[in-house]
N, C-alpha and C positions, 0 to 999 in steps of 0.2 A: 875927480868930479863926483859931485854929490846929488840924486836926484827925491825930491822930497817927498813922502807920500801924498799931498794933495798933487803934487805935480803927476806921476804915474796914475792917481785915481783919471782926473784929467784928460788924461792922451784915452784910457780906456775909454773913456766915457764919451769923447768925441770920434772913435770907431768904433766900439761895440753897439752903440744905440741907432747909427743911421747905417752900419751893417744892416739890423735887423729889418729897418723898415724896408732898404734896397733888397735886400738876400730875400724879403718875404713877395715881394714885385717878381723877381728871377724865376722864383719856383711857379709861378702860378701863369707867368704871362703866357701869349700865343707865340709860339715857333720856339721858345726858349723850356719855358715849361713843360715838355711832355714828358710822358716815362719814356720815350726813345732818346733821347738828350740824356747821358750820364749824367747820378748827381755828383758827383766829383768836379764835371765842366762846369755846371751851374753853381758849383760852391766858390769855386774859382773866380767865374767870372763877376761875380758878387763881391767876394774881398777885392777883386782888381778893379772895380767902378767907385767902390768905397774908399779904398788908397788915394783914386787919382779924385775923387770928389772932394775928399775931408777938408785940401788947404783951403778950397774958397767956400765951405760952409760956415756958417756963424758957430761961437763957441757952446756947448752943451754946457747952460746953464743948472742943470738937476744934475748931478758929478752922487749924491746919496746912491751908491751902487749894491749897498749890501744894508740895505733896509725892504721892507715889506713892499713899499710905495716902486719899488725900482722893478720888482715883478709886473706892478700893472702898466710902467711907462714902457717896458719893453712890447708886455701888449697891447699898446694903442699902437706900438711901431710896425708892429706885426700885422694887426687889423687894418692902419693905411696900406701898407705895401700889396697886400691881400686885396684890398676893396679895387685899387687900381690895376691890376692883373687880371685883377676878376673882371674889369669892364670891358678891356680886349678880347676875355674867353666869351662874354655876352653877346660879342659884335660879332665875330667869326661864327656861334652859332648860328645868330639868323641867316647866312646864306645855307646851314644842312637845317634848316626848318623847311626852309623856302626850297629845295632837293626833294627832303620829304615830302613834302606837298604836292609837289610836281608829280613826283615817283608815284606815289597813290594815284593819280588822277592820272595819269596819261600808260597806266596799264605795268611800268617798270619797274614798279616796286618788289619784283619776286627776286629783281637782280642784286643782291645784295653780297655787301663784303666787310671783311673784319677791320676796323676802324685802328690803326695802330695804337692813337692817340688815347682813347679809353677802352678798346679793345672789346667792343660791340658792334653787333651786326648794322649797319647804315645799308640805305641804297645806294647805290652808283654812280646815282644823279646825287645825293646827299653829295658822299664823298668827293667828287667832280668839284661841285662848287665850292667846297672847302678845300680842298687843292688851290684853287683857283685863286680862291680869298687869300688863302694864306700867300700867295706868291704875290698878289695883289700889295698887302700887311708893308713885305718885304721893299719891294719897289718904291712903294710911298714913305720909306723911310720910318715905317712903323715904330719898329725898335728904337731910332733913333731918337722919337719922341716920345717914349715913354721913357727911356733912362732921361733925358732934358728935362719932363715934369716931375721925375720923382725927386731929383737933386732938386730941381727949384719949390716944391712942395717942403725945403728943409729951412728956405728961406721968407715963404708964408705963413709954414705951420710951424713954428720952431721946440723945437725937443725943450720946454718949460717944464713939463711936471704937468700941467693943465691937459685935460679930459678932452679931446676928440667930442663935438657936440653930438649928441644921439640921433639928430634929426638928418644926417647923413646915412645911417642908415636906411632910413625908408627912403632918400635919395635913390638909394644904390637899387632899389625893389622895385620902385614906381619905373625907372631906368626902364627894367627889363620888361617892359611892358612894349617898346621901340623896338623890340627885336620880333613879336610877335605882329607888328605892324611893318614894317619894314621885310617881313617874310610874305605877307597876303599881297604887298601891293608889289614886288618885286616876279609874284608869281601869278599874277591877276591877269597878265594880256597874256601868257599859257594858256593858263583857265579858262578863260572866255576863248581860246580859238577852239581849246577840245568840248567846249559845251556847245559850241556850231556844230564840230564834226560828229559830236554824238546827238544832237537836234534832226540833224542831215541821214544820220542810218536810220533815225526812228520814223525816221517819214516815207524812207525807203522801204520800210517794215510793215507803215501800213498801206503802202502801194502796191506793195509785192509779198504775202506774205510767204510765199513759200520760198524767201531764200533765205537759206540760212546766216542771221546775222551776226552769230558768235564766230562762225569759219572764217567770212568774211571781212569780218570788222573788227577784228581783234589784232590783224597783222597790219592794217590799214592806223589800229590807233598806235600802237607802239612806234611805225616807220612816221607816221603825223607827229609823234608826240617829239620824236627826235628832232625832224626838220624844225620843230614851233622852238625849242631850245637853244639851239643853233642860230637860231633868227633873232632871237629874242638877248642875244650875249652882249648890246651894247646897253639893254638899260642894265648889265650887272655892274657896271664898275660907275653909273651915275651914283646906285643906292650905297656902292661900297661906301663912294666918297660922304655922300649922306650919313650916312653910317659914325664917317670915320668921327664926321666934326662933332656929330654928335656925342661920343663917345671921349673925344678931348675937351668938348664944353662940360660933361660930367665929371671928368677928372679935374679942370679948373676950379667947378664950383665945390669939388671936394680939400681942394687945398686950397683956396682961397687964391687963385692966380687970376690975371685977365688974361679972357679968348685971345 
């Protein structure tokens, strides 16, 4: 049996190039992508989504593997796979914005712990809700839909040779603008209950001024600030879902798929 060099160019060419774009998704996504996840597991699990994807992709048309041009289609495979990883790391952060936020304003922010994921100090309430999320991610079949978009991104945007438009980039920027909104209004009915509670001591302060209101009203905002979080845990999984479509609406409009 005889196999002919375009033939082996071929078979490379239709797994090493949507490897790259899928193995560049794996390393970057949420729950998959951390430094606590070996990359050994993620390189794995990346050749074994490519194996089982490859039969029903369309054939890689651009097989020129060992030209200059083949450096840069690898890197647009890389920059897709990248762009949509990167969207789920954008989405899991707004709930540690909206933690942070919290944490400063309702006195908690001294409680802070080392983040495994980048391996920075967060607060509690930060870390809490990214727990949260991430388990959230899980359940909603997260994962499930971003390996479904990246294979189906092979039959929108197909491995031609042809340039990735540039105007997806500033897609991808304008994007995280959503996470810095989606952080203020997820944490806004907090806010406004501890800007009564601290309205409430200032009045006490000029009623009464001789008590002390630091003693007083400091263990009153931290035990407040718990109860308002706690109270407040069913608008987390309305913005999650908010969140999420908005986040698969930008991955479609990045590969050109419908919502």
């Amino acid at each position: 049996m005889e196999f002919p060099f375009a033939i082996i160019v071929q078979w490379l060419a239709d797994f090493l190039l949507p490897l790259a774009r899928i193995g560049s998704m794996i390393m970057v996504m949420v729950g998959i992508g951390v430094k606590t996840v070996p990359t050994r597991v993620k390189t794995g699990l990346a050749v074994m989504i490519t194996l089982i994807a490859v039969p029903i992709l369309p054939k890689v048309t651009f097989v020129d593997l060992f030209s200059l041009k083949m450096f840069f289609v690898v890197l647009q495979q890389i920059l897709i796979g990248v762009a949509m990883g990167f969207a789920s790391v954008l989405m899991l952060n707004t709930f540690v914005l909206a933690g942070q936020i919290l944490a400063m304003q309702t006195g908690l922010g001294f409680a802070s712990i080392v983040d495994p994921v980048n391996g920075q100090n967060v607060p509690a309430v930060g870390q809490f809700y990214l727990i949260l999320a991430t388990l959230l991610f899980w359940v909603f079949d997260g994962h499930l839909m971003m390996i479904q978009m990246i294979v189906h991104s092979f039959i929108a945007l197909p491995i031609d040779g042809t340039w990735w438009p540039v105007s997806h980039f500033e897609t991808i920027a304008l994007w995280g603008s959503w996470m810095f909104t989606t952080a203020l209004v997820l944490s806004l009915a907090p806010l406004t209950a501890m800007l009564v509670i601290n309205f409430s001591f200032g009045v006490m302060t000029r009623a009464a001024p001789q008590l002390n209101i630091f003693t007083i009203g400091f263990p009153f905002t931290l035990v407040a600030g718990l109860v308002i979080i706690w109270a407040t845990l069913n608008n987390f999984t309305v913005q999650f879902e908010f969140q999420w479509l908005k986040m698969v609406e930008l991955m479609c409009k990045l590969t050109g798929c419908e919502v």
